[in-house]
C-alpha positions in Angstrom: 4.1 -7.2 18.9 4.1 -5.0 15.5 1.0 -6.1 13.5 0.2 -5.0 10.0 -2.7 -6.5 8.4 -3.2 -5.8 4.8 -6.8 -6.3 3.2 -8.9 -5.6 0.0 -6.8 -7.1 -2.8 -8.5 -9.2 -5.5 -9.4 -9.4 -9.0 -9.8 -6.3 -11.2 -10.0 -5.5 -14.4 -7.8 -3.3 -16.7 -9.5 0.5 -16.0 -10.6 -0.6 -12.7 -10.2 0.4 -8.9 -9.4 -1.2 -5.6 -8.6 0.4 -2.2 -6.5 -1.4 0.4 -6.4 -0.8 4.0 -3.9 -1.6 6.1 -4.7 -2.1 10.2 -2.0 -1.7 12.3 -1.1 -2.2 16.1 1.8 -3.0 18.5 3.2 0.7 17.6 2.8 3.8 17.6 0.6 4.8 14.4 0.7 8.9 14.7 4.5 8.9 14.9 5.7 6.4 12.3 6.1 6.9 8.3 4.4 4.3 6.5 5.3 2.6 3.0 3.3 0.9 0.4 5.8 -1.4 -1.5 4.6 -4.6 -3.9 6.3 -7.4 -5.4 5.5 -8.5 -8.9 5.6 -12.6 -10.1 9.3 -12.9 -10.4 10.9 -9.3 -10.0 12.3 -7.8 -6.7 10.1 -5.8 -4.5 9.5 -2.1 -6.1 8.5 1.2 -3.6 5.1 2.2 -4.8 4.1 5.0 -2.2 5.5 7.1 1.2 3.2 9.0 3.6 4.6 10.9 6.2 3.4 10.6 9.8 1.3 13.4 9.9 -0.3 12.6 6.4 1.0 16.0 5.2 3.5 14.7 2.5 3.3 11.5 0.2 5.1 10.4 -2.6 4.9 8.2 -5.3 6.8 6.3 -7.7 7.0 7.7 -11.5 4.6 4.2 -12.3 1.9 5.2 -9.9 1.4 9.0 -9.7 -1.4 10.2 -10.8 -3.8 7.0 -10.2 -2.7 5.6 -6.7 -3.6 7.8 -3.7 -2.2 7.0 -0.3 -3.9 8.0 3.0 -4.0 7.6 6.7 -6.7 7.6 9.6 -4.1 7.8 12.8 -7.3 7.8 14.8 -7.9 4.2 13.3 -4.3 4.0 13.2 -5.2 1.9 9.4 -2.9 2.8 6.2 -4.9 3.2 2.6 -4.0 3.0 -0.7 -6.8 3.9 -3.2 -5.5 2.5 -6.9 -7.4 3.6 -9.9 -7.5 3.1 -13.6 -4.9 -0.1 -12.6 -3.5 -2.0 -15.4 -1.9 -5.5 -16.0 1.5 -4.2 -15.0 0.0 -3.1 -11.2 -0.4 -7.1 -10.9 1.5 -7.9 -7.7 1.3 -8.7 -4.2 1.6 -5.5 -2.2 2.7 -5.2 1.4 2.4 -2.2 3.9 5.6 -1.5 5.6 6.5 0.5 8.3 8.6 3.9 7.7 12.1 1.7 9.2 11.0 -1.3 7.4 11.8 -3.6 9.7 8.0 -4.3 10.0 6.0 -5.6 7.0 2.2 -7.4 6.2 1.9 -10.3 5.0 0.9 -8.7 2.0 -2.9 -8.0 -0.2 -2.4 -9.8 -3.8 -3.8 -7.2 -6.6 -4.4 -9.4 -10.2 -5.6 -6.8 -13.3 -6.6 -8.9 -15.9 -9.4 -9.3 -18.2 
């Protein structure tokens, strides 16, 4: 069974920085892209980040480059995203999802706010 577990969400405030993991099992870490996609109170789910299996190439969207960093450990076979200077509009639940989404977390709920 495909298992992704999302943690280290919470309460931040504007400026501030948060890193989530995301633990993984029931595939096959080293060979699989992985996605960091989040969901906003009332808008459709938006693609945030993409690292490739090897951790050799990621990409971000134009609202997150430059402050969100995603990363891998295959050896842990755990997903990271390290977000910094976040604002109000990074507010959103965000979910780690493998490369052929067919597998997604339950999801780690981010709230910037003073």
């Amino acid at each position: 069974e495909v298992q992704l577990v999302e943690s280290g969400g919470g309460l931040v405030q504007p400026g501030g920085s948060l890193r989530l993991s995301c633990a993984t099992s029931g595939f096959v870490f080293s060979n699989a892209d992985m996605i960091w996609v989040r969901q906003a109170p009332g808008k459709g789910p938006e693609w945030v980040s993409h690292i490739k299996s090897s951790g050799e190439n990621t990409y971000y969207s134009s609202s997150v480059k430059g402050r969100f960093t995603i990363s891998r450990d295959n050896s842990k076979k755990t997903l990271y995203l390290q977000m910094d200077n976040l604002q109000s509009d990074d507010t959103a639940r965000y979910y780690c999802v493998r490369g052929n989404f067919a597998s997604w977390g339950q999801g780690a709920q981010v709230t910037v706010s003073s």
